[in-house]
C-alpha positions in Angstrom: -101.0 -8.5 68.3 -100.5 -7.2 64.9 -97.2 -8.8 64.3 -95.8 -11.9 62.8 -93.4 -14.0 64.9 -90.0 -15.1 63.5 -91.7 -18.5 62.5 -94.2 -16.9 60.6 -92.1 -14.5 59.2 -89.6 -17.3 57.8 -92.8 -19.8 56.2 -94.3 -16.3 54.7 -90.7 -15.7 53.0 -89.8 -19.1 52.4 -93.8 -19.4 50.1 -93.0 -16.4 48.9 -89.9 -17.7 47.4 -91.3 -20.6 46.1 -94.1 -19.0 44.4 -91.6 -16.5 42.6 -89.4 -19.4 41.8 -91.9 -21.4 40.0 -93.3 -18.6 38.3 -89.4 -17.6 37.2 -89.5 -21.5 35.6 -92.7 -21.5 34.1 -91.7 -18.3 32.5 -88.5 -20.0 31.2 -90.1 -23.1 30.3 -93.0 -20.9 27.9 -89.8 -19.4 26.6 -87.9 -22.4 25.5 -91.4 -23.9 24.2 -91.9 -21.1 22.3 -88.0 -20.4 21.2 -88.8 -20.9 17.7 -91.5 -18.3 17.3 -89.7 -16.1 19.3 -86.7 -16.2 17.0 -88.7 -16.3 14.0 -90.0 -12.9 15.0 -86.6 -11.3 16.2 -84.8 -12.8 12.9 -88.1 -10.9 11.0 -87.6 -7.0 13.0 -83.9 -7.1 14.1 -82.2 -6.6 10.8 -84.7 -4.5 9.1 -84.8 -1.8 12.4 -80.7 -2.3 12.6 -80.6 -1.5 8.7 -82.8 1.6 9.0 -81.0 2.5 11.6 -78.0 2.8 9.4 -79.6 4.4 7.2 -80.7 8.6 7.2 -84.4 9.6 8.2 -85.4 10.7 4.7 -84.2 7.4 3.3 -87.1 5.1 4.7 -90.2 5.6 2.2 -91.4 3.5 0.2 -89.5 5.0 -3.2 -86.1 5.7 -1.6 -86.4 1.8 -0.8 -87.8 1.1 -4.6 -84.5 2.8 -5.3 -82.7 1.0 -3.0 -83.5 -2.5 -4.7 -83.1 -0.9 -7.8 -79.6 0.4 -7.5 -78.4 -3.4 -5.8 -75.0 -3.9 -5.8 -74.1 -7.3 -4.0 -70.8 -5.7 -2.7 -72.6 -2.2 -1.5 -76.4 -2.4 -0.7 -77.3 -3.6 2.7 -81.3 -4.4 1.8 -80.8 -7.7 0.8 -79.6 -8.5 4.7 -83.2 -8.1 6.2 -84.5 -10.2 3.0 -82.3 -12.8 3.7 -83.9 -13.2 7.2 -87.4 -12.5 6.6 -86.8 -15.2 4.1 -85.4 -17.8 6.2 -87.4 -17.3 9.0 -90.8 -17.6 6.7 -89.0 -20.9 5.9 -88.1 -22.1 9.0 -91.8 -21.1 10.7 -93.7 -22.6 7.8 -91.8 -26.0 8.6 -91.5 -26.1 12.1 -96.2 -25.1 11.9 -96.2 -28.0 9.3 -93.7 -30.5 11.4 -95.6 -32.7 14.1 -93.4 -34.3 17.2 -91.8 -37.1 15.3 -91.5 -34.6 12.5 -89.8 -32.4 14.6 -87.4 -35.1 16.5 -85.4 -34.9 13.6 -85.3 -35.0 9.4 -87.6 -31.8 7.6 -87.2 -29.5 10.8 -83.3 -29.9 11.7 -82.5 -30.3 8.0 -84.6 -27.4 6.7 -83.2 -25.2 9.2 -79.6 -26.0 9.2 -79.9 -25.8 5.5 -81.1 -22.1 5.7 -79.5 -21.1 8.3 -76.0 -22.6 6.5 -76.5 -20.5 3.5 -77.6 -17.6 4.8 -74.2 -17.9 7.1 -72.4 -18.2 3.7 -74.6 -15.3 1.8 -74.1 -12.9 4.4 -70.3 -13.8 5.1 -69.3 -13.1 1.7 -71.0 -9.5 1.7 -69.3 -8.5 4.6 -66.1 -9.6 3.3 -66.6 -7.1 0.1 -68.4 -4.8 2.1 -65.8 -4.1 4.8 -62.7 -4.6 2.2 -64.4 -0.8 0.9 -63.1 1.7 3.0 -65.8 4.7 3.0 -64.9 7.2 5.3 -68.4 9.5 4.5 -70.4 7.5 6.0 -69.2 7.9 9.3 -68.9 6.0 12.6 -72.3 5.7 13.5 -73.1 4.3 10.4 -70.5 1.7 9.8 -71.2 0.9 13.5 -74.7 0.0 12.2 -73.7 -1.7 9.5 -71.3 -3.7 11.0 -74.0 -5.0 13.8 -76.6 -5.4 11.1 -74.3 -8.1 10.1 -73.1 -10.0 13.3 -77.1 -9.5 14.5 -77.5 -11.7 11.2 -74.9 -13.8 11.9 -75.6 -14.7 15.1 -79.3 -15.1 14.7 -78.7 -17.9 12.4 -76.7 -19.4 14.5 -79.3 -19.6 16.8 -81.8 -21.1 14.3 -79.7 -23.9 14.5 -79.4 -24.1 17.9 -82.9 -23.9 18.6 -83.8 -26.2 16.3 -81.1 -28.6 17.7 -83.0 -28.6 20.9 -86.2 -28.9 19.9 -85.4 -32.0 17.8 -83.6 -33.4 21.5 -86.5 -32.2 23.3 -88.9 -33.9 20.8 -86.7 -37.0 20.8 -87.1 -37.9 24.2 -90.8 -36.9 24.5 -91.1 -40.0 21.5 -88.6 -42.1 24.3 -90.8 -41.7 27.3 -94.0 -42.0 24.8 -92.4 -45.6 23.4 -91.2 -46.6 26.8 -95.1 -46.0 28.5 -96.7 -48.1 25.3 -94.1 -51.0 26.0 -95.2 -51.1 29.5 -99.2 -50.9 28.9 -98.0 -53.6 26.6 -96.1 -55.4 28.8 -98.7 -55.2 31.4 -101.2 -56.1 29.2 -99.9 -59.3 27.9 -99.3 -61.0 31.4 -102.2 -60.0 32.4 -103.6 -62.0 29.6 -101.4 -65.0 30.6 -102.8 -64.8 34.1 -106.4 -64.9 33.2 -105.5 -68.5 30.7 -104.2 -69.7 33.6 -107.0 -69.2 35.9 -109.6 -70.6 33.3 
């Protein structure tokens, strides 16, 4: 009394893991649905925390930032990474909220954000190229560290604007396929059924 034989035991682990399995893959199903948004929102707070990370405590107000933008130099200042993807993200949500499902298969989405995401990748390739061709050795090893992962964090998140939107257009796709596939069948179905009630009359 009180205790579970080895039968029981085994259904109450075996449910147990079925339960945590389908919660593990409706988990990672809501995260590939909403992979878009997701990036959108990393692309948005990754640079921008990685670039005043890089930069000193005092430097984050509001004027020291003024200064910042006011001071640009395309083959020094950093401020224009965390632009560039608050930019293209705003881009690439605004299309991807405007796109429908067959929008989405392919055409504005995919081309919008391969477009961004291509010239941000060139944009941000060239400032590290005359960024890191300037040896400063005051700013330290912490620093360049940040520097140098506020631009492969920008990098790579563009990358995976494309990618994203790659799959969404595949996912969309064959959504559309199984959609076209179910209306030729009603059809189908719906004709010969027609053909059998002319024959009967």
């Amino acid at each position: 009394m009180g205790f579970f034989s080895k039968e029981e035991k085994s259904k109450i682990i075996l449910r147990a893991f079925k339960t945590l399995f389908f919660l593990i893959t409706m988990l990672v199903s809501l995260l590939l649905f909403s992979a878009p948004v997701l990036l959108a929102i990393a692309d948005t707070l990754l640079p921008s925390a990685l670039l005043s990370a890089s930069l000193s405590p005092s430097s984050l107000s509001l004027s020291t930032l003024s200064s910042h933008f006011n001071d640009y130099d395309f083959r020094y200042s950093l401020v224009d990474i965390p632009l560039i993807s608050i930019i293209r993200s705003a881009v690439i949500i605004c299309v991807y909220g405007l796109c429908d499902g067959p929008r989405r298969s392919g055409g504005p989405y995919l081309g919008i954000t391969t477009i961004c995401s291509v010239l941000s990748l060139i944009f941000v390739s060239l400032k590290a190229s005359y960024v890191f061709s300037v040896a400063d050795i005051d700013r330290g090893v912490y620093v360049r560290a940040m520097e140098m992962a506020l631009f492969i964090c920008s990098l790579a998140l563009a990358v995976g604007h494309i990618v994203v939107a790659y799959r969404t257009s595949c996912r969309e796709r064959k959504k559309l396929l199984v959609y076209k596939i179910d209306i030729e069948a009603v059809s189908l179905l719906i004709s010969v059924y027609d053909i059998f009630l002319i024959n009967c009359m």
